[in-house]
N, C-alpha and C positions, 0 to 999 in steps of 0.2 A: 289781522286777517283770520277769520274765520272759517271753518275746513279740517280734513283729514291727510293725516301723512300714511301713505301706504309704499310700497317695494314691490318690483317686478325683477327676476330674476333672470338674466342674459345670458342665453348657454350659445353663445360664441365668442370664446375665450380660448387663453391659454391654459386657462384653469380648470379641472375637470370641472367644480363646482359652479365654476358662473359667476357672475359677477351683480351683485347685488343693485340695481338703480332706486335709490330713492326719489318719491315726488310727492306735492303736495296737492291736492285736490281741493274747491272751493264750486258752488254755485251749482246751482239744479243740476241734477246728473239726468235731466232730459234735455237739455238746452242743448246747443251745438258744441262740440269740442275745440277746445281754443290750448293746444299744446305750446306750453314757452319753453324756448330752451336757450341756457346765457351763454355769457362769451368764456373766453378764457381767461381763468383761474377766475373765477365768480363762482357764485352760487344760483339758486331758485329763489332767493331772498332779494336778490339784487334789484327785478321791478319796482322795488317797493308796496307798502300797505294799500296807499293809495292807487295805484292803480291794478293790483291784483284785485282789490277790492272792489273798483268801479266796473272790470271787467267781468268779475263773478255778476255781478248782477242780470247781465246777460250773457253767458254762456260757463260754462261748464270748463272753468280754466283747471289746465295742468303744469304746473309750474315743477320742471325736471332738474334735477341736479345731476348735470353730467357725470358719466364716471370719472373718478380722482375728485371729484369735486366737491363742497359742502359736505353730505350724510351718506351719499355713495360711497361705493366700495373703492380702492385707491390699488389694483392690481401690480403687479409690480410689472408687466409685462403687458403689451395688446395695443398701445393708444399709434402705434401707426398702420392700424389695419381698419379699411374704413366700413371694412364686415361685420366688424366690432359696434364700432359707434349707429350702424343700421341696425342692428340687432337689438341695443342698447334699446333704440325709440320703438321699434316694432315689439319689443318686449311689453314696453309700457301700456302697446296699446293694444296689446293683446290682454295684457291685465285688466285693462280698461273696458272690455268687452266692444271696442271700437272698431269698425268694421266699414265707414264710410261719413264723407261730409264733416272729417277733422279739418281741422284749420292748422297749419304746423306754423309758426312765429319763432325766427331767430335770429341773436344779438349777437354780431360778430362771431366766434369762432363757432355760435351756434347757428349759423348759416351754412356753412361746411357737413355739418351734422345733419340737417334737411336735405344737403342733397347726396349726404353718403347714401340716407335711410331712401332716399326715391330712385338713386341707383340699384338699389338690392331687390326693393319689393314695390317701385312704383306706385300710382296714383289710385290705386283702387281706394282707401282707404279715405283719402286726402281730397279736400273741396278746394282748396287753397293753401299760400303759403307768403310769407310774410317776411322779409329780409327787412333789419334793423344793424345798418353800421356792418354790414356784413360781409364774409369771405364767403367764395363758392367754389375756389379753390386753392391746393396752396402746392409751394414749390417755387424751384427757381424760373425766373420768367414769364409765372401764369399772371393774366392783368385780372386773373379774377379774383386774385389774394393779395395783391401787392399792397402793404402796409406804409404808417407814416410814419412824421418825422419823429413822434415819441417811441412808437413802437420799436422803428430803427436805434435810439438812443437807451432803451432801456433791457436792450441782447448787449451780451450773453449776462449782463449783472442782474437781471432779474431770475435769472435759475441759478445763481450761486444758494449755496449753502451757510456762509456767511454772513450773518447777519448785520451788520452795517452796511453790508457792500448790497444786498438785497431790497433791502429795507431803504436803501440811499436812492438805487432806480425805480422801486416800484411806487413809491412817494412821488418822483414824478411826471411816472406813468398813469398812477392814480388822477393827478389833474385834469385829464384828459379824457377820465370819464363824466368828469361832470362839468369842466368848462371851467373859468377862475370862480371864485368863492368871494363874497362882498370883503371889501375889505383890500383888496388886491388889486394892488394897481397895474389891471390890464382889461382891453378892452372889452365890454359888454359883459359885465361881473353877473354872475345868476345869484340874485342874493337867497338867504336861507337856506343853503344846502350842505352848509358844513356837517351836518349829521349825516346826511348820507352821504357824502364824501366818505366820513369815516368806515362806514360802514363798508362801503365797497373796497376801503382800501384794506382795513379787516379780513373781508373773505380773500383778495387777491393773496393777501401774507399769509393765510390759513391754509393756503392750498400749495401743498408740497411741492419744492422744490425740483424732486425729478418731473413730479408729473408737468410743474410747467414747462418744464422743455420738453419732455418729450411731446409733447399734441403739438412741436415743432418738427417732430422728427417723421415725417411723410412727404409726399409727393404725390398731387392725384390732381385730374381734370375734369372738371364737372360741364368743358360747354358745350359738350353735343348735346346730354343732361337736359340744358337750359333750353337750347336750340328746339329741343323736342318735346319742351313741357305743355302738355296738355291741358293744365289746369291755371286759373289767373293767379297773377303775383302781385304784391304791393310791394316795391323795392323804396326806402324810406331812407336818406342818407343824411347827415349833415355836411355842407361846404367846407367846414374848416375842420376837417376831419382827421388827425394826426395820428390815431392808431390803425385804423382800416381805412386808406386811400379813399376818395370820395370815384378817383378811375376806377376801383373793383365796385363799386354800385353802380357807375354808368355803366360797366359793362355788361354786368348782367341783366341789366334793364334794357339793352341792345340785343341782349341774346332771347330773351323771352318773347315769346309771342303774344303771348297776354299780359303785358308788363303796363302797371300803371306804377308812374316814378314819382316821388314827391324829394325832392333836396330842400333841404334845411339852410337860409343863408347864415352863414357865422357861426352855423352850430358844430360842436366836436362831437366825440365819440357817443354821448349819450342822449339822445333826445329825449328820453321819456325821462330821465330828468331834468331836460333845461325845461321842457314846456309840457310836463303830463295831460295837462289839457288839449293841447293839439294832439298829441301822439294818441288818445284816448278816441278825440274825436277822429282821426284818419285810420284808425283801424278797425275801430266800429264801422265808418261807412264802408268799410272794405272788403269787411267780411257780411255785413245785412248786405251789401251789392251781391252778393256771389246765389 
């Protein structure tokens, strides 16, 4: 992928200084703004070539690395304050000189992150927004965060410190982002994907231990949020969805007023890996709709 890495600086912190966000930029910087933002313990990297690349051609993609994450800054303090993570993206787009008709796109835990940032500073900016495998809230008993059966099995040993015991659940919780791997005997195998399997399991190990728990350590409810969104959504879920519950996509696809829903049958946590071609074509038409 071809493009600039640039940094916007967050001054809502714990820190006096701020907290650094790195992103990547690609594709006419007249186009519409197509903001991505990944899940938890991922990176900006995690789309992949191909389809950052497909999507650069028409629009002006920003591929963010949450903070703790990838080439951002890793604070030691902040990640349960959802001040933070809006400030995080209003940062960017402030850097960005962005000012209206962005398009915000986000991968599970960067669901959550879309609607910190539209509870702080709302929709002036924002044309749309795009939920993939996504939370839009978390805590105990929100059905807008309720996770699966991986997710469930890979707490609390995916934030240990330990390395075999880390390394043992996050392997596989990693399955789960992209579905079984050819080879594997189980149903409906996505073949060729063992390289980006690795890759996403890569950045998940790359990404520090506290910080993975803590972007567990919150509590916040986004469905009046939703109930009140003024702008359209494409909520985009997979059926066989074991890290982020396929009920926290119906639900916010209930709560939205402009909700168009598209479920994935059989698919798990990552769609735009099992089928980039579909995923390319349903957010294209989603956003040329707007």
């Amino acid at each position: 992928m071809t493009g600039s890495v640039r940094h916007a600086t967050s001054r809502i912190d714990t820190t006096t200084a701020g907290t650094n966000i790195v992103y990547r930029v690609s594709g006419d910087e007249s186009h519409r703004p197509l903001v991505l933002l990944h899940g938890w313990a991922q990176s900006s990297a995690c789309w992949g070539d191909r389809v950052l690349t497909t999507l650069a051609e028409s629009y002006r993609v920003i591929a963010v690395d949450l903070r703790g994450h990838g080439y951002s800054d890793a604070p030691n303090t902040g990640y349960g304050e959802s001040a933070n993570w809006a400030a995080d993206v209003h940062a960017v787009l402030t850097a960005e000189g962005i000012e209206q008709d962005a398009v915000l796109l986000g991968w599970s835990y960067g669901g959550l992150v879309i609607c910190d940032y539209l509870a702080a500073h709302g929709t002036g900016a924002v044309a749309g927004i795009v939920l993939v495998g996504a939370i839009t809230s978390i805590g105990r008993g929100e059905a807008g965060g309720r996770v699966g059966s991986a997710m469930r099995a890979a707490i609390p040993d995916a934030m240990s410190e330990e390395p075999r015991v880390a390394i043992k659940a996050l392997g596989s919780f990693g399955r789960a982002l992209t579905g079984p791997i050819e080879g594997e005997a189980l149903k409906g195998p996505i073949e060729g994907k063992g390289a980006q399997a690795q890759a996403l399991f890569g950045a998940t190990l790359s990404t520090l231990p506290r910080v993975r728990a803590a972007l567990f350590d919150r509590a916040v409810s986004h469905d009046d949020l939703l109930a009140g969104l003024d702008v359209p959504a494409l909520v985009l879920h997979g059926t066989a969805d074991t890290v982020v519950d396929i009920s926290a996509g119906e639900h916010a696809a209930s709560l939205i007023p402009a909700a168009t829903a598209s479920f994935w049958e059989g698919v798990d946590h990552g769609p735009f890996v099992a089928d980039p071609d579909r995923f390319l074509a349903e957010v294209t038409a989603f956003v040329q709709g707007l």
